[in-house]
C-alpha positions as CSV (number, residue, x, y, z in Angstrom):
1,X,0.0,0.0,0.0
2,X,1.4,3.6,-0.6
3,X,2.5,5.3,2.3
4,X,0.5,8.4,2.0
5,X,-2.8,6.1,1.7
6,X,-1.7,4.4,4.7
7,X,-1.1,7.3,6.2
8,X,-4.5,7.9,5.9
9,X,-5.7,5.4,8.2
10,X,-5.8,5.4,11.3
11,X,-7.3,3.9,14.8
12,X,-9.1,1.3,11.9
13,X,-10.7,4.3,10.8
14,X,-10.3,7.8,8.5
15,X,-8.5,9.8,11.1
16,X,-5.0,11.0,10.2
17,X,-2.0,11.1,12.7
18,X,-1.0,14.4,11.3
19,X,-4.0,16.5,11.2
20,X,-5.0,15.6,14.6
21,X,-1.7,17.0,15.5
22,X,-2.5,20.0,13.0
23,X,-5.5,20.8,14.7
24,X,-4.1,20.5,18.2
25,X,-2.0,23.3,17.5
26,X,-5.3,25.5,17.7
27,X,-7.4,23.7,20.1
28,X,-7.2,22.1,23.3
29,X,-5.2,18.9,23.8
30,X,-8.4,16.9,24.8
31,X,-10.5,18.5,21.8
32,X,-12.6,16.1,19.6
33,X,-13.4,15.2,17.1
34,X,-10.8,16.0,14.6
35,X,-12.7,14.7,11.3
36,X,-15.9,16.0,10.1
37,X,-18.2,13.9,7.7
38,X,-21.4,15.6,6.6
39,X,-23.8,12.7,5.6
40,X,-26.7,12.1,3.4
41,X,-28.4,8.3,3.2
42,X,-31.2,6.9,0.9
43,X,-32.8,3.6,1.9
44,X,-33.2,1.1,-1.2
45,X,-35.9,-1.4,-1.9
46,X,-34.7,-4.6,-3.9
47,X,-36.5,-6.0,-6.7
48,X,-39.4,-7.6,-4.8
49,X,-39.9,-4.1,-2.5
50,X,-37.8,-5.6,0.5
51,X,-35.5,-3.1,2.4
52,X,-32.2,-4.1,0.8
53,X,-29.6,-1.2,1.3
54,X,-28.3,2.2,2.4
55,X,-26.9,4.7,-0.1
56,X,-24.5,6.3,2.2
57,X,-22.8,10.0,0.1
58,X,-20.2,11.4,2.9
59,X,-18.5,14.7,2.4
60,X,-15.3,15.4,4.6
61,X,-14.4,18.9,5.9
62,X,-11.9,20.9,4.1
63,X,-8.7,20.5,6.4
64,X,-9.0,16.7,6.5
65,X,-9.8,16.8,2.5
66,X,-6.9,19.0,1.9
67,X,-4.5,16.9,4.0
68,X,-5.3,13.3,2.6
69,X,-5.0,14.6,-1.1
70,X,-2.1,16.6,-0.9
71,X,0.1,13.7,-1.7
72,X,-1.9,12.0,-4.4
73,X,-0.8,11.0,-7.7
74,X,-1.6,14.0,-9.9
75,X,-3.2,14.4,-13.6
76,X,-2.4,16.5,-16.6
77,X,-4.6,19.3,-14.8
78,X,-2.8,19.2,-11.1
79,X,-5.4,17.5,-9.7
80,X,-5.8,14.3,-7.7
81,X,-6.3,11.1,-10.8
82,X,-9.5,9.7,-10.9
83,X,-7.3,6.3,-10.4
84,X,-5.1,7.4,-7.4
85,X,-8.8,8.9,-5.6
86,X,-10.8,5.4,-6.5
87,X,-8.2,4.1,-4.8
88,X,-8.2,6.2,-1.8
89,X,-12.1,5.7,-1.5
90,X,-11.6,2.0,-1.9
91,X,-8.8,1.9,0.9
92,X,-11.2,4.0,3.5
93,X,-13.8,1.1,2.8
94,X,-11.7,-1.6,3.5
95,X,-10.4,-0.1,6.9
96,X,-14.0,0.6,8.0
97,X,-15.1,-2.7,7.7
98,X,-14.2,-3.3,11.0
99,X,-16.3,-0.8,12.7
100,X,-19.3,-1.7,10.5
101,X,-18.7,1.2,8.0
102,X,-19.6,3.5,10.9
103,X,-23.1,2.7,10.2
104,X,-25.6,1.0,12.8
105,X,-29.5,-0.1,11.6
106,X,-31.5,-1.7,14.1
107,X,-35.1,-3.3,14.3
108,X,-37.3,-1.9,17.0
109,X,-40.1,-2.8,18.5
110,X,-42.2,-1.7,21.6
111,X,-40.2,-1.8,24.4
112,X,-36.8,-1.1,22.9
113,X,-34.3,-2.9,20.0
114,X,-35.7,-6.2,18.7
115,X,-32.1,-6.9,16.7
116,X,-29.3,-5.4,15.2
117,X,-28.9,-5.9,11.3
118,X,-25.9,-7.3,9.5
119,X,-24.0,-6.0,6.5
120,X,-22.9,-7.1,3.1
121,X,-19.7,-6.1,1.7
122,X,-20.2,-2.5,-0.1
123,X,-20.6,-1.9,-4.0
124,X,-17.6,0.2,-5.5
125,X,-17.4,3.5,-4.3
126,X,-18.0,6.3,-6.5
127,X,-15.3,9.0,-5.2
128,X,-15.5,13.0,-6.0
129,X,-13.2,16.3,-5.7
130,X,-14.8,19.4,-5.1
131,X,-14.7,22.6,-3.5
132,X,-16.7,21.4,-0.7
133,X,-14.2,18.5,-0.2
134,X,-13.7,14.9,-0.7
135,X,-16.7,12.5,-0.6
136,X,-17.3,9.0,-1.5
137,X,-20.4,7.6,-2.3
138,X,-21.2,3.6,-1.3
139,X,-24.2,1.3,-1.7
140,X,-23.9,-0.7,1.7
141,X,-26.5,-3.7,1.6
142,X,-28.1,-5.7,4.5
143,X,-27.2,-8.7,5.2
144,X,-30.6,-10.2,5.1
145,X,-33.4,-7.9,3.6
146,X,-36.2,-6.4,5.4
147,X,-40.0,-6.4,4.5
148,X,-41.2,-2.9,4.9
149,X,-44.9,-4.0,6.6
150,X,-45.0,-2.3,9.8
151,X,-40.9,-2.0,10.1
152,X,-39.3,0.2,13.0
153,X,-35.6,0.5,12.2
154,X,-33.4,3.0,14.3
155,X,-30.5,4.2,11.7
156,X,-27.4,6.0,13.7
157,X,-24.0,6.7,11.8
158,X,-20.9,7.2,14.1
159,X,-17.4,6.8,15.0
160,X,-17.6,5.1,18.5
161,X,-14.1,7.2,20.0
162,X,-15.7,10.3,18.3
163,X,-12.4,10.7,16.3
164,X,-14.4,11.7,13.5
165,X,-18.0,12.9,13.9
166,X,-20.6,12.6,11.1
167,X,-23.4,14.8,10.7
168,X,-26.7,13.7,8.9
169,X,-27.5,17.5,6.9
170,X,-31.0,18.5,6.9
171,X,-32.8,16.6,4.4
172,X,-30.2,14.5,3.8
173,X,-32.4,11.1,4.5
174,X,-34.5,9.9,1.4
175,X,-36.3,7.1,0.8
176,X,-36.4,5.2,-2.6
177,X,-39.8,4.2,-4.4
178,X,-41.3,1.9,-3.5
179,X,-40.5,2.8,0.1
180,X,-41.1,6.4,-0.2
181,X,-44.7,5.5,-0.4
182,X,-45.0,3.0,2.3
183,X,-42.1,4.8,4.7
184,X,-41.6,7.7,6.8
185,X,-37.8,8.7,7.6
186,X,-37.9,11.3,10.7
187,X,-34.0,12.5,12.2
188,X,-33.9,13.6,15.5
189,X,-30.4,15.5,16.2
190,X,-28.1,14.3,18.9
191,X,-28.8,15.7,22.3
192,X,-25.7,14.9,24.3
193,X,-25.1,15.7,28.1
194,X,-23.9,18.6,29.2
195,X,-20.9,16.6,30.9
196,X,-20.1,15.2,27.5
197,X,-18.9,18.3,26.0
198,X,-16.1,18.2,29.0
199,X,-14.2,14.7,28.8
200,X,-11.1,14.2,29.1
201,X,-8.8,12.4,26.1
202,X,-8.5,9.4,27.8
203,X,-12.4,9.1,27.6
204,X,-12.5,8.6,23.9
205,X,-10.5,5.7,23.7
206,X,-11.5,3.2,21.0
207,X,-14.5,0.9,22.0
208,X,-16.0,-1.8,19.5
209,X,-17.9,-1.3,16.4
210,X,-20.6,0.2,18.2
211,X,-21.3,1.8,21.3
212,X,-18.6,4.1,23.0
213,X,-18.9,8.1,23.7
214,X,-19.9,8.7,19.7
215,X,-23.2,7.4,20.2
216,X,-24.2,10.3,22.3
217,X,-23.1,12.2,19.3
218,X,-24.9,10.6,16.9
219,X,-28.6,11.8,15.0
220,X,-30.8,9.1,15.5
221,X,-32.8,8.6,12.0
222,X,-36.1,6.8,12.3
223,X,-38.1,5.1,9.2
224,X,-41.4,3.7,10.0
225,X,-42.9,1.4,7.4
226,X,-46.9,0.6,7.2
């Protein structure tokens, strides 16, 4: 692997070394997170109308954007290839497998969480450079589809340290026909304790794929199917 795409990994995740030491220069030493994702998701139907997938589109912040690319093999224009960003996108993938792509669906039902849902592996990302930043697009499928009919799923997306915080933008939840006409996605934005904005460092250490401090960071999208 080339060292400035495996530079861009870090703690199994996105977060790089060097701009977490970039950012310390301006901010506390306990200061998190350092990566910023701002995230839209579609669910997907299958052919027979089952819940089948997440589109997941993720745009990182500036800094971190600048950063990863800086090093990239460039084209005839200056730019980052097309080749050497596909591969970036595709190496991000790979080291979030782990952590479950930063992406938890559950099943509810009254009384709390019925089960957590499995994962395929993702379809080839579709990568892009803009003034906004980088951002990678991925289809990420269940394991085992869902039948809409009176569904309850709870979808959160997160980095359990909180290294890198992802955002859900207004409107940034869709649902695909046929679902659109039989689901109702509602987000409801984090709402963290007051004591969580005042941890220390060592309180972000990495937990599993799920769970850990992000969670209370997290926006807690909701579809309920008829």
């Amino acid at each position: 692997m080339p060292p400035h795409i495996r530079r861009a990994i870090r703690h199994g995740a996105i977060a790089v070394a060097a701009l977490a030491a970039t950012i310390h220069l301006a901010a506390p030493a306990a200061a998190h997170p350092h990566v910023f994702i701002a995230a839209r998701l579609t669910v997907v139907a299958d052919a027979s109308g089952q819940i089948a997938a997440l589109d997941v589109d993720w745009t990182f912040d500036d800094i971190y954007s600048a950063y990863v690319t800086a090093d990239l093999p460039k084209d005839k224009a200056g730019k980052p290839s097309a080749e050497a960003l596909a591969t970036l996108a595709r190496q991000i993938l790979v080291s979030l497998a782990e952590w479950r792509y930063f992406t938890e669906i559950v099943r509810l039902e009254t009384g709390g969480i019925a089960d957590n849902q499995n994962f395929g592996t993702p379809g080839e990302p579709v990568v892009r450079l803009d003034a906004r930043g980088l951002a990678i697009a991925f289809r990420l499928p269940l394991a085992a589809p869902l039948l809409p009919d009176g569904q309850r799923l709870l979808i959160r997306q997160y980095d359990p340290s909180f290294y890198v915080a992802i955002e859900t933008v207004n409107d940034g939840v869709g649902l695909a026909a046929p679902l659109a006409a039989a689901c109702k996605a509602e987000i409801a934005e984090p709402k963290p304790p007051q004591t969580a904005h005042n941890l220390s460092e060592g309180s972000f250490q990495l937990q599993g794929a799920t769970g850990g401090i992000g969670t209370m960071f997290a926006s807690n999208v909701t579809i309920a199917c008829r």
